[in-house]
C-alpha positions in Angstrom: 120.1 79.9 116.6 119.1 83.7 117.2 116.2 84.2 119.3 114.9 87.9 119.6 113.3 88.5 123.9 111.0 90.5 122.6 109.5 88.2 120.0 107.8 86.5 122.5 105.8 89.9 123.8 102.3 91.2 122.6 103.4 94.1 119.4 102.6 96.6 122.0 104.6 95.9 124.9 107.8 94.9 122.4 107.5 98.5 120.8 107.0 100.5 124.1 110.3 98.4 125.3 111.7 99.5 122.0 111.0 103.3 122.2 112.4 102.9 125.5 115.7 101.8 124.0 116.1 104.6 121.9 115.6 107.3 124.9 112.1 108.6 124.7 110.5 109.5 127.5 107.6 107.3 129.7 104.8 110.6 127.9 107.0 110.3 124.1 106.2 106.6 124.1 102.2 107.0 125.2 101.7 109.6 122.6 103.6 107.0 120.0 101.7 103.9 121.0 98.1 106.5 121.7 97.8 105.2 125.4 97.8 107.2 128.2 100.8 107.5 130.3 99.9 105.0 132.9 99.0 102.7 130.2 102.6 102.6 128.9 104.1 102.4 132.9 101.6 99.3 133.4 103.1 97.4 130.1 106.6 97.8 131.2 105.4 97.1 134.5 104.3 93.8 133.0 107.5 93.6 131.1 109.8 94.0 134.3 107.7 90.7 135.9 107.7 88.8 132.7 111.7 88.8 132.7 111.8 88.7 136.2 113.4 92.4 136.6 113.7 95.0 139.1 113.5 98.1 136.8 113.1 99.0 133.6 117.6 99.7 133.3 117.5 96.2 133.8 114.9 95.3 131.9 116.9 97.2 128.6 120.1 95.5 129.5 118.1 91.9 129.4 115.9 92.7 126.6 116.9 95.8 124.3 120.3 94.6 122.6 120.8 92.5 119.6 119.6 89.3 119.1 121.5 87.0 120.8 122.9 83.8 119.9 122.7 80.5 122.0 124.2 77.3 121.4 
């Protein structure tokens, strides 16, 4: 069975996660998603507690790589 982390997170905090992935910067990521820059730092804020993380590093490693499979 695949299960995706981020399927479980409101559209906006899955895609600021995502843009995060791909390198773009904390101001890249508020201009995609038309927040402001401490709007996107609150959501992966948020993000890091949901999956009980220290940091946003972490927070890729857990969340930003393929699907995973569990048995």
């Amino acid at each position: 069975m695949l299960h995706d982390p981020l399927g479980a997170l409101p559209a906006e905090q899955a895609q600021a996660i995502r843009l995060l992935a791909q390198g773009k910067t904390l101001h890249q990521i508020s201009v995609a998603l038309s927040l402001p820059d401490a709007g996107v730092a609150k959501l992966l804020q948020t993000s890091c507690e949901r999956f009980d993380v220290a940091d946003t590093t972490s927070l890729l490693a857990l969340t930003a790589g393929p699907a995973r499979l569990y048995c």
